[in-house]
C-alpha positions in Angstrom: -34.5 -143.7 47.9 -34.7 -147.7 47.2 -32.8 -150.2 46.6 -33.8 -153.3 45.5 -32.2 -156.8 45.1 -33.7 -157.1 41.3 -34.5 -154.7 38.7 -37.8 -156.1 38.4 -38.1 -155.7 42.2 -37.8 -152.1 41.8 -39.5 -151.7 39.3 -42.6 -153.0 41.0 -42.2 -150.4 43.8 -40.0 -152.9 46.2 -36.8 -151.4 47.9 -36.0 -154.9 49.8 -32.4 -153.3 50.5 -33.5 -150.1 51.4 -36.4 -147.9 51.5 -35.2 -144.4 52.9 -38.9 -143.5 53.4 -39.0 -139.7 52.8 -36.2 -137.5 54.8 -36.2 -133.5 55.2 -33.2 -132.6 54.2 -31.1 -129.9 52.4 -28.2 -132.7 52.0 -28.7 -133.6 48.2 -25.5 -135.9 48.1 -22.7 -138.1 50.3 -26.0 -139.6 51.6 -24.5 -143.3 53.3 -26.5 -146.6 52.8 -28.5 -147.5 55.8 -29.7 -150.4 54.3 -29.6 -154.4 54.5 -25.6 -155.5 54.8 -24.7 -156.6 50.8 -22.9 -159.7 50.1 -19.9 -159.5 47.7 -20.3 -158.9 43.9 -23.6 -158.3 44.8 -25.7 -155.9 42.2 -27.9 -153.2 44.4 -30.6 -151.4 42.1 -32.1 -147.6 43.3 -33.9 -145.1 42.0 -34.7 -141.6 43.9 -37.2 -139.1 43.7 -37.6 -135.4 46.0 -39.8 -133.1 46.7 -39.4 -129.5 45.6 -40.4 -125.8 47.8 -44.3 -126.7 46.7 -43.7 -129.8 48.5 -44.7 -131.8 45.2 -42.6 -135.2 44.6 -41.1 -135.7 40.9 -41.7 -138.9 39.6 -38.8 -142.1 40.4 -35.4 -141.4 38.6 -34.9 -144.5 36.0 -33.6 -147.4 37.4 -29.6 -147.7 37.9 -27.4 -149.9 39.7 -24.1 -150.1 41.5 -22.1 -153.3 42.1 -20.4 -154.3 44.7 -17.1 -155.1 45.1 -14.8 -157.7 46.9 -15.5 -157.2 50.8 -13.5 -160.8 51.8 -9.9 -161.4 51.8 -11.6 -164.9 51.1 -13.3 -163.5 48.0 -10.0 -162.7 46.4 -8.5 -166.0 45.0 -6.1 -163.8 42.1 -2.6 -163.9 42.8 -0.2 -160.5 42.0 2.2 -161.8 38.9 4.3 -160.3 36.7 7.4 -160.2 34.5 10.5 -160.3 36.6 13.0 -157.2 35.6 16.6 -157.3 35.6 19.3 -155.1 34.7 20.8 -155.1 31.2 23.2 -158.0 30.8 26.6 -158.0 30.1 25.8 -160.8 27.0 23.5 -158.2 25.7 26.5 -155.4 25.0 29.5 -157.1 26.8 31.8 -153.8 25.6 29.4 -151.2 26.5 29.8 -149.6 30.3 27.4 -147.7 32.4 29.2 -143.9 32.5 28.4 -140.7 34.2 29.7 -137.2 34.4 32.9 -137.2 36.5 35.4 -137.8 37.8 35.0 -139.2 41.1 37.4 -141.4 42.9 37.1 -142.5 46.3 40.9 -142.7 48.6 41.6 -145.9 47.6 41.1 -145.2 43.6 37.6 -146.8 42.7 35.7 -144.9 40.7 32.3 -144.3 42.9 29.4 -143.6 41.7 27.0 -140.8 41.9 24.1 -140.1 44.0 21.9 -137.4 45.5 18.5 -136.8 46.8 18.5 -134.0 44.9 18.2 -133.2 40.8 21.2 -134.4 38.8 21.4 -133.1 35.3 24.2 -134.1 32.6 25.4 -133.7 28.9 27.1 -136.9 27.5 28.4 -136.0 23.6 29.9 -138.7 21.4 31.8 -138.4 17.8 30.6 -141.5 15.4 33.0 -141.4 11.9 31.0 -143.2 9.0 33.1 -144.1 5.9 32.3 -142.1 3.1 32.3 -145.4 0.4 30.0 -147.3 2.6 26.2 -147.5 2.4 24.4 -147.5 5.5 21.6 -150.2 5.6 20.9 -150.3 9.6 21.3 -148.3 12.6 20.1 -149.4 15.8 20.7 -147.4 18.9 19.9 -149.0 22.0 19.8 -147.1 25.3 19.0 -147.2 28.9 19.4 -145.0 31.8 18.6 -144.0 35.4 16.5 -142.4 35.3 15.6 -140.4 32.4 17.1 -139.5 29.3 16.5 -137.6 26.0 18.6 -138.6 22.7 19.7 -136.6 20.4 21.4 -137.5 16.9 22.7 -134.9 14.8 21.1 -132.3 16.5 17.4 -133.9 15.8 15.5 -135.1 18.4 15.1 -138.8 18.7 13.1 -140.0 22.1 12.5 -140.0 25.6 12.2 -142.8 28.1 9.9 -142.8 31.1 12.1 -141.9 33.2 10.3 -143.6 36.6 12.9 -145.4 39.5 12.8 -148.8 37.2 13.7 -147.3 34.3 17.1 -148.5 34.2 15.9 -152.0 33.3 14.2 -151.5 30.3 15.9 -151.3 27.4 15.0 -148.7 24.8 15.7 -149.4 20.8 15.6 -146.8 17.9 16.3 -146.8 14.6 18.4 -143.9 13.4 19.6 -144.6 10.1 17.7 -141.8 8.3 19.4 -139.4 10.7 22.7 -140.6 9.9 25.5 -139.4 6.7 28.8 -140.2 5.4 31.8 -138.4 7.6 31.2 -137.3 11.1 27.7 -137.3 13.2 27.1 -136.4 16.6 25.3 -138.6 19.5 24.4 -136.5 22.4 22.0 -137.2 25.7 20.3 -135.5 28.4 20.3 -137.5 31.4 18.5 -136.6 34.6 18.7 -138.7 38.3 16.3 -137.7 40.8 17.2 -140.5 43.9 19.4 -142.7 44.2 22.5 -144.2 41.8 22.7 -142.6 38.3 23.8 -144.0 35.2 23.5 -144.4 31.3 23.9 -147.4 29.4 23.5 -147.4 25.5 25.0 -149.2 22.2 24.8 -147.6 18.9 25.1 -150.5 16.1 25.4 -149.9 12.2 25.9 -151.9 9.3 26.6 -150.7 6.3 26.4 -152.8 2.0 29.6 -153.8 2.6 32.5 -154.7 5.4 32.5 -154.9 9.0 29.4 -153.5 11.1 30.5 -150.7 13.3 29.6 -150.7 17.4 30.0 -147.6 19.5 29.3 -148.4 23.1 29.0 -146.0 26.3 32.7 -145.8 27.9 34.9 -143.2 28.8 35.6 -142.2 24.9 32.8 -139.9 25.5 32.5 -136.3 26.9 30.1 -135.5 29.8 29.5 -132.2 31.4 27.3 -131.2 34.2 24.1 -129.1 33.5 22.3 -128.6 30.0 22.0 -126.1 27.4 20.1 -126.5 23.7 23.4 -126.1 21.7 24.5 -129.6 23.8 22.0 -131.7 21.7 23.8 -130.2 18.3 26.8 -130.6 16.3 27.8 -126.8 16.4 29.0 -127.0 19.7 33.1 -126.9 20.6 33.6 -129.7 22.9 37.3 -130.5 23.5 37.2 -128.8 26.9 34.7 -131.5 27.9 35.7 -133.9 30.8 35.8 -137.8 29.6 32.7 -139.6 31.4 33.5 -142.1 34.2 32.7 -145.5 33.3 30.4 -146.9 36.6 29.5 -150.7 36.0 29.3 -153.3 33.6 25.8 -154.5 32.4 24.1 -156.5 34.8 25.6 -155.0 37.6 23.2 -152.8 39.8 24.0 -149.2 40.2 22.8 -149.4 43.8 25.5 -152.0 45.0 28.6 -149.4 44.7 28.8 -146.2 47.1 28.3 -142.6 45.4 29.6 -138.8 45.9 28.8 -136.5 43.2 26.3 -134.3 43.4 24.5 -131.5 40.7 22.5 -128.7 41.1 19.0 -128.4 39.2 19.1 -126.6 35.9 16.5 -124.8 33.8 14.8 -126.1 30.4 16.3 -123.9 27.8 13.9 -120.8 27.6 11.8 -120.2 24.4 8.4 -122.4 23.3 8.6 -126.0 24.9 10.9 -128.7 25.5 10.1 -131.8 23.6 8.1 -133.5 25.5 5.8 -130.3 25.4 6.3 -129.2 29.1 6.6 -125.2 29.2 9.9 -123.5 28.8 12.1 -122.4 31.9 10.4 -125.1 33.7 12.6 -126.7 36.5 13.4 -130.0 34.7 12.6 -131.7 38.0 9.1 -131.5 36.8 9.4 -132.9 33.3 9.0 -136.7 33.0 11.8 -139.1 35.2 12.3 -136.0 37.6 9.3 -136.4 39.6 
């Protein structure tokens, strides 16, 4: 093997890095560089050849090159930067409230909030009534949670977030008005927590041709229940013996900052095909996206 300084060096037989010379071998690969030390950025050119059984050499492979890379700490003058994340402000939805399944209340009648080391997985339903003599011309739903979550309107499928530990700060918006009708639709969310505090955080907003936009925020008007099953994402489902969700925080308070009790056991993804996000059926959700 050489290696050479230049292409043109190489080229003209020269391997002023290294020249191998010929070595009896039967190690074709992980071969280390026994070479000249290289410098930093530096651009190293080589070309091989062997010998086969008939002890006949093939002719010089065609000249490549690696590059190296920064060996210093003194080479490296980039500094890390990035965009600071913070939690969802109050300013943003001042009326909307991070919720949970519940209820928990600590001795002294807080509501606490949950965490575990292990899988949590929750339903959270919600009622919207849309007047039947109004047009609607917008329908934004915004929605956050730690850590993952799946939204459902009307029984149709909407999105997923990423469901990673800093998921909470990033707000997610979707428009939903083509999913939305006159009289009564159904919001509904799967929410996972692997670690840590759990909560979701969301603000549906619709404006209609005429009259007051309506807001639906995440408070205690909706119903939560521990575990999932498919008919939780639709509107067929019977609901009133649902528990009210907890309400946690206020936006732009951290989860972590308050203490936590409840804990859930893992459940499956409903059997049959998929889920959405295309991981197999009966899957443990812990390894679909956000439960990792």
């Amino acid at each position: 093997m050489r290696v050479a300084s230049s292409e043109a060096k190489l080229k003209q037989g020269a391997g002023d890095l290294w020249d191998s010379g010929r070595i009896h071998s039967d190690q074709s690969i992980q071969l280390a560089y026994r070479g000249a030390p290289l410098r930093s950025r530096e651009r190293c050119w080589w070309s091989v050849r062997v010998w086969n059984q008939d002890d006949q050499p093939s002719d010089w492979s065609r000249p490549a090159f690696w590059e190296m890379g920064l060996l210093e700490a003194a080479d490296w003058q980039a500094q890390w930067i990035g965009l600071k994340q913070t939690w969802p402000a109050g300013t943003t939805w001042p009326q909307a409230r991070w919720i949970w399944a519940g209820p928990n209340t600590s001795p002294d009648g807080r509501t606490e909030l949950p965490k575990t080391n292990r899988l949590q997985v929750i339903a959270l339903r919600r009622w919207v009534a849309l007047p039947p003599d109004r047009h609607v011309v917008r329908a934004n739903l915004r929605l956050t949670a730690d850590d993952y979550f799946e939204l459902f309107v009307n029984g149709q499928f909407v999105a997923h977030n990423a469901g990673k530990p800093y998921s909470a700060k990033f707000i997610q918006e979707y428009e939903v008005q083509s999913l939305l009708h006159a009289g009564d639709n159904l919001l509904a969310i799967l929410a996972t927590n692997r670690q840590d505090y759990a909560g979701v955080l969301g603000q549906l907003a619709v404006e209609f041709d005429q009259g007051p936009p309506l807001t639906i925020q995440t408070d205690r008007s909706w119903k939560a229940q521990a575990g999932w099953s498919p008919e939780y994402g639709g509107p067929s489902l019977i609901d009133v013996n649902w528990t009210a969700a907890i309400e946690l925080a206020r936006p732009g308070r951290r989860l972590g900052k308050q203490r936590i009790t409840r804990r859930c056991n893992p459940a499956l993804i409903p059997q049959g095909g998929h889920d959405r996000a295309g991981h197999p059926a009966g899957a443990p959700l812990r390894h679909r996206p956000g439960c990792l």
